[in-house]
Structures are given as structure tokens and as C-alpha cells.
mmCIF file of the N, C-alpha and C atoms, coordinates in Angstrom:
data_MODEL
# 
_entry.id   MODEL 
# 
loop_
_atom_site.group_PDB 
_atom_site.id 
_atom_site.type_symbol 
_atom_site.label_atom_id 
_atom_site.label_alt_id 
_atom_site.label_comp_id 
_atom_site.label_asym_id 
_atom_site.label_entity_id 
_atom_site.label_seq_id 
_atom_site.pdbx_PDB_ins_code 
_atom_site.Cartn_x 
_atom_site.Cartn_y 
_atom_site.Cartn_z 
_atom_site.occupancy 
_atom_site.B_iso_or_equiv 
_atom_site.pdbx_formal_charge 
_atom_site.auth_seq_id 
_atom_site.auth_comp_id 
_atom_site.auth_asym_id 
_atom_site.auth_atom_id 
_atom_site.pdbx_PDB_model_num 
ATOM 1   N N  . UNK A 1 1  ? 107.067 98.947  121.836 1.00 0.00 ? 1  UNK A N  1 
ATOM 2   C CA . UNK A 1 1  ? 106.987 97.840  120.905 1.00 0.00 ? 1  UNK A CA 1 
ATOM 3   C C  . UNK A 1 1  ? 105.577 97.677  120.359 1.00 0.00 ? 1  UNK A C  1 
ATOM 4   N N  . UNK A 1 2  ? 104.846 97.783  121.193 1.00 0.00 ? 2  UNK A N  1 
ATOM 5   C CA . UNK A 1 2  ? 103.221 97.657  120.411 1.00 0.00 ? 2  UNK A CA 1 
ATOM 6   C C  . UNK A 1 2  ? 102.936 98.795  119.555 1.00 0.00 ? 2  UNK A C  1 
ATOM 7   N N  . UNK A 1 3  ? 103.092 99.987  120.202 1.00 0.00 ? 3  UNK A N  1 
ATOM 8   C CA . UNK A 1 3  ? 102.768 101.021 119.307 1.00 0.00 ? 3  UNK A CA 1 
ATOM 9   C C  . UNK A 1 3  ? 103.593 100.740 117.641 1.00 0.00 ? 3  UNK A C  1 
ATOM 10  N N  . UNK A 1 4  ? 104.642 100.069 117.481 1.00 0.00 ? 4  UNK A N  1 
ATOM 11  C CA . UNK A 1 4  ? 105.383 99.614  116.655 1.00 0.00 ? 4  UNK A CA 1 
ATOM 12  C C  . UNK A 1 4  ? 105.192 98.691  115.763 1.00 0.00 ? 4  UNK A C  1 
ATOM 13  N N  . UNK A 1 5  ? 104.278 97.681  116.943 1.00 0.00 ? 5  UNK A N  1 
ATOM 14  C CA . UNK A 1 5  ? 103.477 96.557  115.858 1.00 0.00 ? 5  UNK A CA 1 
ATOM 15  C C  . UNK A 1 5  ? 102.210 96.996  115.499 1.00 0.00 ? 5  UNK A C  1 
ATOM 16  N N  . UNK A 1 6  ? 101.685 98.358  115.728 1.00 0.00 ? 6  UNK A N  1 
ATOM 17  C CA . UNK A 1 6  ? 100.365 98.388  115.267 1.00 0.00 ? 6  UNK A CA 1 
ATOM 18  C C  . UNK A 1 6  ? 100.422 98.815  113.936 1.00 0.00 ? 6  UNK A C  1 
ATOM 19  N N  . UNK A 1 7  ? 101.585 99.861  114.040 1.00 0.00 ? 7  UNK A N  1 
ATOM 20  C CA . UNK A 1 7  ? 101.778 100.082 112.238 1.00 0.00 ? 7  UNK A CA 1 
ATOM 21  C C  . UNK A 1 7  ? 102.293 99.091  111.386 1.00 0.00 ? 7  UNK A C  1 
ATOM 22  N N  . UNK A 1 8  ? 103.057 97.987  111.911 1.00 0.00 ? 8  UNK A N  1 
ATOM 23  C CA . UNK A 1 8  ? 103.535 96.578  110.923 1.00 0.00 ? 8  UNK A CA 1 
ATOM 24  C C  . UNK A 1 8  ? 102.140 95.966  110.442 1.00 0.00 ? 8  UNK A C  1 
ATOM 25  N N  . UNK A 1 9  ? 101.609 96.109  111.459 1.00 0.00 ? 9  UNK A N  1 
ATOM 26  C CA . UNK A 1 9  ? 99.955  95.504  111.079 1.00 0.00 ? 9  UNK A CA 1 
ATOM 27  C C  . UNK A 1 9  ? 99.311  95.988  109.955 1.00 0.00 ? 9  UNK A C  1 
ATOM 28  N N  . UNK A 1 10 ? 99.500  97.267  110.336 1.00 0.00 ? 10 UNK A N  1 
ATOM 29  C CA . UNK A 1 10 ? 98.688  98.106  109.226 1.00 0.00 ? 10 UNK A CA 1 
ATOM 30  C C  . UNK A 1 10 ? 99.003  98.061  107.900 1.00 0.00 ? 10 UNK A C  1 
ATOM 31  N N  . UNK A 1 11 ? 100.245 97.706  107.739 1.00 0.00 ? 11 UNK A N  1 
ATOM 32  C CA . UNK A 1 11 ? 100.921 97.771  106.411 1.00 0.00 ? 11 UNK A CA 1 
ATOM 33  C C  . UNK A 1 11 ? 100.998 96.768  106.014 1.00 0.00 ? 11 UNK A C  1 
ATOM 34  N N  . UNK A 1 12 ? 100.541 95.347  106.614 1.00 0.00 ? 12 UNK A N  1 
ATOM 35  C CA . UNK A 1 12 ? 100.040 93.951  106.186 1.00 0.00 ? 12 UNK A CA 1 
ATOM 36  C C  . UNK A 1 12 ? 98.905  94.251  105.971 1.00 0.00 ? 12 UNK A C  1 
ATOM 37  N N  . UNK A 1 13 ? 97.946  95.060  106.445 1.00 0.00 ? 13 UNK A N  1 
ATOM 38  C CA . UNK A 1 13 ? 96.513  94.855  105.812 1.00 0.00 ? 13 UNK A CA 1 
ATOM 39  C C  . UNK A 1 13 ? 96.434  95.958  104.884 1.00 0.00 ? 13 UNK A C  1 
ATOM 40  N N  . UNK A 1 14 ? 97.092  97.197  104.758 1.00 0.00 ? 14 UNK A N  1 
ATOM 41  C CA . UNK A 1 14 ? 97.019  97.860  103.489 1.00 0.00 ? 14 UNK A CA 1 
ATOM 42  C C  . UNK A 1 14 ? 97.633  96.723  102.221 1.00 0.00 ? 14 UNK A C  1 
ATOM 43  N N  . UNK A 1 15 ? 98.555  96.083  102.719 1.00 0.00 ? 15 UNK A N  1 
ATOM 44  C CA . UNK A 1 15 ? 98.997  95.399  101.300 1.00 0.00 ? 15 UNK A CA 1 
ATOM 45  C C  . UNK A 1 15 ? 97.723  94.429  100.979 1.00 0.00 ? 15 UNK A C  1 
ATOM 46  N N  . UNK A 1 16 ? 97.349  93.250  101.900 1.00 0.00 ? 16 UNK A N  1 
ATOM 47  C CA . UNK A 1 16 ? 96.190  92.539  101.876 1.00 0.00 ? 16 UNK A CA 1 
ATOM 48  C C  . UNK A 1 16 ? 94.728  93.649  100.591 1.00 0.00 ? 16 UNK A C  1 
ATOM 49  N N  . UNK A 1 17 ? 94.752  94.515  101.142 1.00 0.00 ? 17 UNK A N  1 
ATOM 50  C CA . UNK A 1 17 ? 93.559  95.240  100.891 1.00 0.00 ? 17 UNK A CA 1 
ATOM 51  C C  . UNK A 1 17 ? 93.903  95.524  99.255  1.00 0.00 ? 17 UNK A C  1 
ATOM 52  N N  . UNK A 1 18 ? 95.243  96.231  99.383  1.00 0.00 ? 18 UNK A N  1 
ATOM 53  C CA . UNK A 1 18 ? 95.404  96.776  97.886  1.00 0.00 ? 18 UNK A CA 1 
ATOM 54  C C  . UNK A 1 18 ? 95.654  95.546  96.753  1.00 0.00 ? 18 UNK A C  1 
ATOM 55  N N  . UNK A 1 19 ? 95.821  94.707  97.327  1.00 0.00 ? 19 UNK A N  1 
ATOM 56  C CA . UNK A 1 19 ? 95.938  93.299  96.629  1.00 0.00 ? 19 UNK A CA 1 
ATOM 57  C C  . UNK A 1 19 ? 94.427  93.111  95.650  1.00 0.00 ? 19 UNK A C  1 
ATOM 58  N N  . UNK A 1 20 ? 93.275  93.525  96.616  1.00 0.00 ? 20 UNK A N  1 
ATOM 59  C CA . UNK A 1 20 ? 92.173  93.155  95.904  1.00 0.00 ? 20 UNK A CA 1 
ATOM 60  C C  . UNK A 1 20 ? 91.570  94.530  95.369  1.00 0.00 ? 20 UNK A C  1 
ATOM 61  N N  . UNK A 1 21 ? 92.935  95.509  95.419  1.00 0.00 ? 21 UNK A N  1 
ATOM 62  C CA . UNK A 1 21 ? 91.974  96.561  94.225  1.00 0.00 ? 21 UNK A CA 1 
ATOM 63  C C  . UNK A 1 21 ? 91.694  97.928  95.546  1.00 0.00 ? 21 UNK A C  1 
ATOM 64  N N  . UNK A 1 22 ? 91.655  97.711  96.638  1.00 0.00 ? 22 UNK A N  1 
ATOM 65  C CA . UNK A 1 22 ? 91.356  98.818  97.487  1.00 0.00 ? 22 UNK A CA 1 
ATOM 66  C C  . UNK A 1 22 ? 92.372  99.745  97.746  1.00 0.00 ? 22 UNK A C  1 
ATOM 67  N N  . UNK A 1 23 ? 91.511  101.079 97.064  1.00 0.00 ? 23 UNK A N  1 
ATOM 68  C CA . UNK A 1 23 ? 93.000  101.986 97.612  1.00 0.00 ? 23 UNK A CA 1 
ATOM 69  C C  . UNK A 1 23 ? 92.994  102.250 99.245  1.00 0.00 ? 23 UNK A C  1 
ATOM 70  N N  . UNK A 1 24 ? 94.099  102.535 100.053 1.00 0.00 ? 24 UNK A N  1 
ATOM 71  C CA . UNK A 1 24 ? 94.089  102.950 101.015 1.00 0.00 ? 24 UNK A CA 1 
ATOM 72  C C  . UNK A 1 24 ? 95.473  103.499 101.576 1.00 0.00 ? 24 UNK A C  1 
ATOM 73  N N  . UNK A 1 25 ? 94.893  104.117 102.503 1.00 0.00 ? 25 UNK A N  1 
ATOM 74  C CA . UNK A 1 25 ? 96.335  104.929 103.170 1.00 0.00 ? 25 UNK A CA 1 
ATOM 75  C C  . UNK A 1 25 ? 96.441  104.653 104.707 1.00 0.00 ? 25 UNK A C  1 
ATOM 76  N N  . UNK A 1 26 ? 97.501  104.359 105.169 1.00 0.00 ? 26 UNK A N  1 
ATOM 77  C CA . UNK A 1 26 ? 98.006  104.194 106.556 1.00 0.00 ? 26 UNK A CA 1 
ATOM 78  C C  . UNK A 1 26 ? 98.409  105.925 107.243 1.00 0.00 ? 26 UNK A C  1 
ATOM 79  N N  . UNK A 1 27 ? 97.716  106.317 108.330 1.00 0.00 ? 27 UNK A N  1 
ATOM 80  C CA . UNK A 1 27 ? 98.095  106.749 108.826 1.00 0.00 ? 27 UNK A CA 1 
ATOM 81  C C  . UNK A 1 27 ? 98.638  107.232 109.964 1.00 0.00 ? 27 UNK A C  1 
ATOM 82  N N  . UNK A 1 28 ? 99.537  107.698 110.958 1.00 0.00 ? 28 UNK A N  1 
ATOM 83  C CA . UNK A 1 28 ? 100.107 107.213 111.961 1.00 0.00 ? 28 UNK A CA 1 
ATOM 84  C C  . UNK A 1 28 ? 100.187 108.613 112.926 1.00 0.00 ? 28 UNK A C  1 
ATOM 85  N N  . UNK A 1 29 ? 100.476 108.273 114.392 1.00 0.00 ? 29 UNK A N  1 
ATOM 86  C CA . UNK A 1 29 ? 100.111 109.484 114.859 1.00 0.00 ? 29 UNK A CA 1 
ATOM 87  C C  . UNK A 1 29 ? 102.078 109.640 115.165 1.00 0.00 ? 29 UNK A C  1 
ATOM 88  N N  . UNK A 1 30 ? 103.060 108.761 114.372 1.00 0.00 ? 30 UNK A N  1 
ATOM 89  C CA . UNK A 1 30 ? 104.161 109.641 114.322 1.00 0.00 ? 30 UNK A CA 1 
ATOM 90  C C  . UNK A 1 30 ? 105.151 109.790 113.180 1.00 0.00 ? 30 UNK A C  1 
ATOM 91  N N  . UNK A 1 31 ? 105.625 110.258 113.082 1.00 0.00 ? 31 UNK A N  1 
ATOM 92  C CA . UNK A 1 31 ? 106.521 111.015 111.352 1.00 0.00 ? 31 UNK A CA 1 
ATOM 93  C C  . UNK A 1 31 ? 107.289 109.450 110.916 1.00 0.00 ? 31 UNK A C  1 
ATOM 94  N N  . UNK A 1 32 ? 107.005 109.298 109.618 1.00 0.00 ? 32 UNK A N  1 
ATOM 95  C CA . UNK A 1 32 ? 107.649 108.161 109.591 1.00 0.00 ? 32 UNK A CA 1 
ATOM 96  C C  . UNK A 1 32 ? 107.290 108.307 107.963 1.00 0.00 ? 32 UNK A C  1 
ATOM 97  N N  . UNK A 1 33 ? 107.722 108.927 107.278 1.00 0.00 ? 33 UNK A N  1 
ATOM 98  C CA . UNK A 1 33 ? 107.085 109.386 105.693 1.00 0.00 ? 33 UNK A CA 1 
ATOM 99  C C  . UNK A 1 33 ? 107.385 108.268 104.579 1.00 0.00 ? 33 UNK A C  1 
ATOM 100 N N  . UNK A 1 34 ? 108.440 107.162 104.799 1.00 0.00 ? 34 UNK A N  1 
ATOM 101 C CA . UNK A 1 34 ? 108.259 106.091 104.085 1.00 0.00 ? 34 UNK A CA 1 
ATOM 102 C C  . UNK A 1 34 ? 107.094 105.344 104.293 1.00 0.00 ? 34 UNK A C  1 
ATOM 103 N N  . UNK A 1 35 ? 107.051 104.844 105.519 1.00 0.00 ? 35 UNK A N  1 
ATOM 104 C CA . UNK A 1 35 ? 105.871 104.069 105.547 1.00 0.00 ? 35 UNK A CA 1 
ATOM 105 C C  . UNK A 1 35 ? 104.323 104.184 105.224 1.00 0.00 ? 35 UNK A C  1 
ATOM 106 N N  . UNK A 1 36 ? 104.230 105.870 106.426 1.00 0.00 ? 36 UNK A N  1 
ATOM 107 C CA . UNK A 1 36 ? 102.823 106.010 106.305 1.00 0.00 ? 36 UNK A CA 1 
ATOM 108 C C  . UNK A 1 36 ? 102.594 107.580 105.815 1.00 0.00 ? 36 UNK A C  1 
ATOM 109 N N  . UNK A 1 37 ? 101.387 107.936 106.040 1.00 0.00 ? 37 UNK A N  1 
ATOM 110 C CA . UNK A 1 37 ? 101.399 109.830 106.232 1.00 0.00 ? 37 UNK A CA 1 
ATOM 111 C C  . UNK A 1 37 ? 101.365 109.854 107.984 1.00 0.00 ? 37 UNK A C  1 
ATOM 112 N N  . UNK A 1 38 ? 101.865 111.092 108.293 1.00 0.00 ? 38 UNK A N  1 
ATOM 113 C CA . UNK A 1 38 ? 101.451 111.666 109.577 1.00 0.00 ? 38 UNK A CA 1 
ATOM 114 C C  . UNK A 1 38 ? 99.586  112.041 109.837 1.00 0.00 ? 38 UNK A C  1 
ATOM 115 N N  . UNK A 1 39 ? 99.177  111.598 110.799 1.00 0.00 ? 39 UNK A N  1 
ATOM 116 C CA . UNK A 1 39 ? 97.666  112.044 111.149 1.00 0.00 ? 39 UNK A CA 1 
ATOM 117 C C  . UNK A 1 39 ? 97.471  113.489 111.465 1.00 0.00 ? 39 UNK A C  1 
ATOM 118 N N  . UNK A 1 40 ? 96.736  113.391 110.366 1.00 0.00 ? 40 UNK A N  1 
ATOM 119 C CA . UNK A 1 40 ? 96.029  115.186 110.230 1.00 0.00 ? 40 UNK A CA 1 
ATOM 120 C C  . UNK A 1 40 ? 94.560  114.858 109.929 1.00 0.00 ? 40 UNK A C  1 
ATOM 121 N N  . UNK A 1 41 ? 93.491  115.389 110.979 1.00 0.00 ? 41 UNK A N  1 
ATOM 122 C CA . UNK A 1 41 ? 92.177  115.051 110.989 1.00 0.00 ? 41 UNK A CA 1 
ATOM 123 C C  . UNK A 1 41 ? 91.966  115.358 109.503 1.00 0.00 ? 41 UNK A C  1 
ATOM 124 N N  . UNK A 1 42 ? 92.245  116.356 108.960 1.00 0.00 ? 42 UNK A N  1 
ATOM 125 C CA . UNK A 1 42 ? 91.706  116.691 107.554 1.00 0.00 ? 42 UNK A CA 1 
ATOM 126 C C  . UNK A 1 42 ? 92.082  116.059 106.326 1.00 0.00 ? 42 UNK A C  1 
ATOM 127 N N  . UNK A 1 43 ? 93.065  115.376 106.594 1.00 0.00 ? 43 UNK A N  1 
ATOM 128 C CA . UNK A 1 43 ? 93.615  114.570 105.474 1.00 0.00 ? 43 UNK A CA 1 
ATOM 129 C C  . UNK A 1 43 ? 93.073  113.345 105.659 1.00 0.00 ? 43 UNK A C  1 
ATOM 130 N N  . UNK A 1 44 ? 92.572  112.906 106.939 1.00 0.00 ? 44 UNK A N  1 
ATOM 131 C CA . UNK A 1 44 ? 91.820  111.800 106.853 1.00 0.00 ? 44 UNK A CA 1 
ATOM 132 C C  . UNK A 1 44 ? 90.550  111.617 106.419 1.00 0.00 ? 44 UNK A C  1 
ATOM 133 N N  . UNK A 1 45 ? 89.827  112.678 106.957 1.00 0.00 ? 45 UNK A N  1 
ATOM 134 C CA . UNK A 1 45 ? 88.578  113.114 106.188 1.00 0.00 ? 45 UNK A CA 1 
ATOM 135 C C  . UNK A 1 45 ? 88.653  113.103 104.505 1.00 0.00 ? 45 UNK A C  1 
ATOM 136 N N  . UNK A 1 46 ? 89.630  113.786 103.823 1.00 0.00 ? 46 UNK A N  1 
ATOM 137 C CA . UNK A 1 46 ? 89.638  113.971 102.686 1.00 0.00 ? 46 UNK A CA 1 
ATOM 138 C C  . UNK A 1 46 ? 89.734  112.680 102.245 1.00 0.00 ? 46 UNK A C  1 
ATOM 139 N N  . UNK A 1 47 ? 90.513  111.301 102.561 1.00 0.00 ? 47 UNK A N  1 
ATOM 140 C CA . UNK A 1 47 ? 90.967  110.336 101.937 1.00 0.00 ? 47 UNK A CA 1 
ATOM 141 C C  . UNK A 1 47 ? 89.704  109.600 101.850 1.00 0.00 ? 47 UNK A C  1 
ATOM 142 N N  . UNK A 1 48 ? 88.615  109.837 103.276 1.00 0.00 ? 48 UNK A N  1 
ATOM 143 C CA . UNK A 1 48 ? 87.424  109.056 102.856 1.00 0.00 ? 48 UNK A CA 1 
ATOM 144 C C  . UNK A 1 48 ? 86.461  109.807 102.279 1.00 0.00 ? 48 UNK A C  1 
ATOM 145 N N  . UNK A 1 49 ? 86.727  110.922 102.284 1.00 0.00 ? 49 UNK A N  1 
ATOM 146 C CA . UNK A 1 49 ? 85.716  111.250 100.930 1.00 0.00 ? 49 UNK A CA 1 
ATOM 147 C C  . UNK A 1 49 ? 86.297  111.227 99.804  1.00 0.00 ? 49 UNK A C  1 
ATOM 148 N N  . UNK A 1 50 ? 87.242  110.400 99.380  1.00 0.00 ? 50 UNK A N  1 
ATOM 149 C CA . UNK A 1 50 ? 87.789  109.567 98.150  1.00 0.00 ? 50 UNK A CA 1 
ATOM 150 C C  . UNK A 1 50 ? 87.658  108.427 98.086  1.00 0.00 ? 50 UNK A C  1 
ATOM 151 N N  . UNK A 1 51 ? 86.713  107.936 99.212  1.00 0.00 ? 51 UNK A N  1 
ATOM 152 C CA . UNK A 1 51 ? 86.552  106.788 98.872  1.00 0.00 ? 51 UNK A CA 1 
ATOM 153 C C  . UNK A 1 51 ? 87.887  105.517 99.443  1.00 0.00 ? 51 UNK A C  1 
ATOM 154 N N  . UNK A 1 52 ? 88.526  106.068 99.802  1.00 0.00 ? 52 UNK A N  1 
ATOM 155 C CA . UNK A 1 52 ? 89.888  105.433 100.787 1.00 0.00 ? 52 UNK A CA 1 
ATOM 156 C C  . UNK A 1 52 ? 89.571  104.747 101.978 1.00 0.00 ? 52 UNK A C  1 
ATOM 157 N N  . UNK A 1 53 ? 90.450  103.539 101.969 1.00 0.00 ? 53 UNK A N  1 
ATOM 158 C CA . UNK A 1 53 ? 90.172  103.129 103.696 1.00 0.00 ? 53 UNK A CA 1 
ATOM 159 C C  . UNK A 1 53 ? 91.297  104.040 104.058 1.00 0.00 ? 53 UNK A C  1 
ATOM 160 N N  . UNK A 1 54 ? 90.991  104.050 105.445 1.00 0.00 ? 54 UNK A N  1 
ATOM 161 C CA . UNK A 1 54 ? 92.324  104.542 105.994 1.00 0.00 ? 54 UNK A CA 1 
ATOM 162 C C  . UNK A 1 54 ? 92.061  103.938 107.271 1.00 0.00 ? 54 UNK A C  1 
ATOM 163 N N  . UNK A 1 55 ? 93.608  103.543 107.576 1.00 0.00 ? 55 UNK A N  1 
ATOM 164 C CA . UNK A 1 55 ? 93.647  102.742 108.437 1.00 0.00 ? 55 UNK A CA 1 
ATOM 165 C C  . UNK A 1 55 ? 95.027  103.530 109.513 1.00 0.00 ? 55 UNK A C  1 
ATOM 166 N N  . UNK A 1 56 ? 94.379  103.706 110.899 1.00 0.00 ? 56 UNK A N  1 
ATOM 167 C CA . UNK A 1 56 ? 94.908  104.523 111.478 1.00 0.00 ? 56 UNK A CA 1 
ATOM 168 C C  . UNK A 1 56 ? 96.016  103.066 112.441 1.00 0.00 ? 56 UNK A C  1 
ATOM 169 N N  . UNK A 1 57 ? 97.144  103.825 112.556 1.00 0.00 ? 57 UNK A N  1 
ATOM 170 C CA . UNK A 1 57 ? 98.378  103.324 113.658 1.00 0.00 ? 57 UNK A CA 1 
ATOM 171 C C  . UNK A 1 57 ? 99.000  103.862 114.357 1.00 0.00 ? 57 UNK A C  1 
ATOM 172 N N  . UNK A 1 58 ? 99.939  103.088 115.271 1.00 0.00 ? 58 UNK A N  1 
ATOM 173 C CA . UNK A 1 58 ? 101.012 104.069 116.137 1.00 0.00 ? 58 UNK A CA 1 
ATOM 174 C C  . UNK A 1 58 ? 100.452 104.594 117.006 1.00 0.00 ? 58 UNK A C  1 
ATOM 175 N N  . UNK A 1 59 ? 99.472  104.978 118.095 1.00 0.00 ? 59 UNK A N  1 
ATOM 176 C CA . UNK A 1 59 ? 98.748  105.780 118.845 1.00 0.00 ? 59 UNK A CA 1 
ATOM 177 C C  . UNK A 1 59 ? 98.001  106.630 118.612 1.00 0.00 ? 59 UNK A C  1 
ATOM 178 N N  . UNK A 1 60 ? 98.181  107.951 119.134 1.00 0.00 ? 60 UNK A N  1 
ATOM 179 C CA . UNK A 1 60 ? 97.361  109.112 119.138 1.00 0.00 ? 60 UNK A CA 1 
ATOM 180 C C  . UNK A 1 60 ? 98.420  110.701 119.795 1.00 0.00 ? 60 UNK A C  1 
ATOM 181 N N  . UNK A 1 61 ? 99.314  110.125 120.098 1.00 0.00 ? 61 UNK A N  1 
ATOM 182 C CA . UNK A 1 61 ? 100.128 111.706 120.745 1.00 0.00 ? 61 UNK A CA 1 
ATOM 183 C C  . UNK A 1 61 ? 100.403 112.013 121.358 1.00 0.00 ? 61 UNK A C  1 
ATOM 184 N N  . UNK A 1 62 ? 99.062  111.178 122.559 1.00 0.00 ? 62 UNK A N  1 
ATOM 185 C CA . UNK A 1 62 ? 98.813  111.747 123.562 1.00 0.00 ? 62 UNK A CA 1 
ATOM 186 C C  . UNK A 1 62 ? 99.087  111.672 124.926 1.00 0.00 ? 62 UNK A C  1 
ATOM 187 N N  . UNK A 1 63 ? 100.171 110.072 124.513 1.00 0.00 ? 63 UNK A N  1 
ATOM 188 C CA . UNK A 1 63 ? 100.665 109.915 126.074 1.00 0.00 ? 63 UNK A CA 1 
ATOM 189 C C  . UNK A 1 63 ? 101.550 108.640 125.710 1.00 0.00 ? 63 UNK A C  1 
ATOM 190 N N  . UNK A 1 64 ? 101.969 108.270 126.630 1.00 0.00 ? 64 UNK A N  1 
ATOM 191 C CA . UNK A 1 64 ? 103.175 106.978 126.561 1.00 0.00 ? 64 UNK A CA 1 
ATOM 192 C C  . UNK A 1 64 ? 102.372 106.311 127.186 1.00 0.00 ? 64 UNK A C  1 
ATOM 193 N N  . UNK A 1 65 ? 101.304 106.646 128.043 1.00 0.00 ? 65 UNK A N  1 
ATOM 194 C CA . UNK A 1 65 ? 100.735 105.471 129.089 1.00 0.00 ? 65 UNK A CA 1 
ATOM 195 C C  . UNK A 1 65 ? 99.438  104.538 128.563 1.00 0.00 ? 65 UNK A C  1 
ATOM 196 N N  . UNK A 1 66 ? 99.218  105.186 127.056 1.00 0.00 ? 66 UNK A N  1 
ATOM 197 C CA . UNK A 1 66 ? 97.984  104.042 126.635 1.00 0.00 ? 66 UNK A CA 1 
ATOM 198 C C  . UNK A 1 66 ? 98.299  103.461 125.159 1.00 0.00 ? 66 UNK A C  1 
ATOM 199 N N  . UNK A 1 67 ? 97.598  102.570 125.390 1.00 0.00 ? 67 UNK A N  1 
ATOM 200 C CA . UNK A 1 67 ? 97.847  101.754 124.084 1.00 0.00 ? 67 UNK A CA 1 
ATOM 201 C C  . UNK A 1 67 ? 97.055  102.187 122.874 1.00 0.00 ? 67 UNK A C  1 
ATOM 202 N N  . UNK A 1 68 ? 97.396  101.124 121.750 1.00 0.00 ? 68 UNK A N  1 
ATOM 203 C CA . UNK A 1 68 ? 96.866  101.797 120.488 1.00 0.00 ? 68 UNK A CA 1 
ATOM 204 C C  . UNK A 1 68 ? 95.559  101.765 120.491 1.00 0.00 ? 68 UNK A C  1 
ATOM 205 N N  . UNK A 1 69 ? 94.695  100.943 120.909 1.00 0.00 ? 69 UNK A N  1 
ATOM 206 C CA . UNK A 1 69 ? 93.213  100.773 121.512 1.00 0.00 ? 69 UNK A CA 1 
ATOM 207 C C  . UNK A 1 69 ? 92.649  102.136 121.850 1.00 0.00 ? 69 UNK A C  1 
ATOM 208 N N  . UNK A 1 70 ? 93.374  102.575 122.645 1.00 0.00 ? 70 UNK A N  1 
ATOM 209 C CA . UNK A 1 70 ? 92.539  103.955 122.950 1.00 0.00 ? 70 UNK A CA 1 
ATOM 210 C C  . UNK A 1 70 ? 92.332  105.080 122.192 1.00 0.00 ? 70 UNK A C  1 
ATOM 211 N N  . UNK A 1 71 ? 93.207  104.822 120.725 1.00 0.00 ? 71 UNK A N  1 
ATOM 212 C CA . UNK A 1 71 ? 93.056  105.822 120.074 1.00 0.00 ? 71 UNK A CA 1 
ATOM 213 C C  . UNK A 1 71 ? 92.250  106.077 119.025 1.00 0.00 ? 71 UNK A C  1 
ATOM 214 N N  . UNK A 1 72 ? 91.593  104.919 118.699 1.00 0.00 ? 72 UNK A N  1 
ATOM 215 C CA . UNK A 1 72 ? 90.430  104.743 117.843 1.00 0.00 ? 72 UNK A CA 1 
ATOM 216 C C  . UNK A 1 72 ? 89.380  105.061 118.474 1.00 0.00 ? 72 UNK A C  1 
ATOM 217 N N  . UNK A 1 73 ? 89.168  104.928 120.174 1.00 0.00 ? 73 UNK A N  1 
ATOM 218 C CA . UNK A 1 73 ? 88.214  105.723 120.879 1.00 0.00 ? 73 UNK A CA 1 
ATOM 219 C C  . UNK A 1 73 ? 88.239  107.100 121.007 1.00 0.00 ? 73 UNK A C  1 
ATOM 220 N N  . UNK A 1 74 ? 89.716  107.852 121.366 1.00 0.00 ? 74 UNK A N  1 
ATOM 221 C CA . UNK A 1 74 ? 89.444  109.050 121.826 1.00 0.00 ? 74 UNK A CA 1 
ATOM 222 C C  . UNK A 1 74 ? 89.312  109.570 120.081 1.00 0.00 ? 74 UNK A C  1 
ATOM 223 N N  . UNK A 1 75 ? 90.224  109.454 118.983 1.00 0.00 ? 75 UNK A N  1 
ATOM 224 C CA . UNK A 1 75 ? 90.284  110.279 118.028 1.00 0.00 ? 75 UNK A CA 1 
ATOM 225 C C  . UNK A 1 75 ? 88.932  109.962 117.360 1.00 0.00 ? 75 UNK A C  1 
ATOM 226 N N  . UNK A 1 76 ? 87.714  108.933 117.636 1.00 0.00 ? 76 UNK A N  1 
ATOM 227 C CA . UNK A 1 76 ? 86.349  109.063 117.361 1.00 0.00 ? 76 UNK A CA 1 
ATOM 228 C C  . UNK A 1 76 ? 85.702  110.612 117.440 1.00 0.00 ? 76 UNK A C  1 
ATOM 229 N N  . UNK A 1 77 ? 85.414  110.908 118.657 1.00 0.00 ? 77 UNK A N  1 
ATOM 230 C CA . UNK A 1 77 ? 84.862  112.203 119.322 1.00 0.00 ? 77 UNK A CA 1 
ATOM 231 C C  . UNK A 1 77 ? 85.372  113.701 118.715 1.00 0.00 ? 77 UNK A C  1 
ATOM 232 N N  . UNK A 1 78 ? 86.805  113.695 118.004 1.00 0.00 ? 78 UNK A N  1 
ATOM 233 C CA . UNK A 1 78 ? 87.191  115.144 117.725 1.00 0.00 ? 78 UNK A CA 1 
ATOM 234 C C  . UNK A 1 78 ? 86.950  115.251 116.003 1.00 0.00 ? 78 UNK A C  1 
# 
């Protein structure tokens, strides 16, 4: 369920954001192609060197046992 509300979140603050003119993209660490894109380090890179927020959800991949918190830490480092 959290991993679930982190992307509802996200897609309240992409709308919030694009409201005032900011482009941005949600991206998520699982397949879900209406909502968001799937997380690909390089497509994230690319979106901010467009000048994009991107706003990451859903986890990281990497386990059932941590929350969405940890994934803004570990996917920092790679």
C-alpha cells in the first residue's frame, strides 16, 4: 500500500507542478505506462538535462522489505 501511495503522491505533485508551467515526469521503479515511465537511470538523466523535474516513486526493485525512503538514498550513489 505505501509503495502505492508514493506514486498517488507523485501524480498530485506532478499535476500541482505542471499547473504552474513545470514540465515534469514521474518515474517509477514498476511498469505502469499510463501513469508514469518505468526507471531507467538514463532516461532520468536525460529528462534533467531538459530541464525536467522528475520525480521518482514506487520503490527501487530491490526488495519488498524497504520502503520508498530508501530509494532516494540507495538510487543517489549509482
Amino acid at each position: 500500500m505505501g509503495m502505492l501511495a508514493t506514486v498517488i503522491n507523485a501524480l498530485a505533485l506532478q499535476d500541482a507542478l505542471e499547473k504552474e508551467g513545470v514540465f515534469t515526469r514521474v518515474l517509477s521503479a514498476h511498469r505502469d505506462e499510463e501513469v508514469s515511465e518505468l526507471f531507467i537511470r538514463r532516461r532520468a538523466v536525460r529528462h534533467l538535462e531538459k530541464k525536467r523535474v522528475v520525480i521518482f516513486a514506487g520503490g527501487d526493485r530491490e526488495s519488498l522489505f524497504f520502503d520508498g525512503h530508501r530509494c532516494g538514498a540507495a538510487r543517489d550513489g549509482n
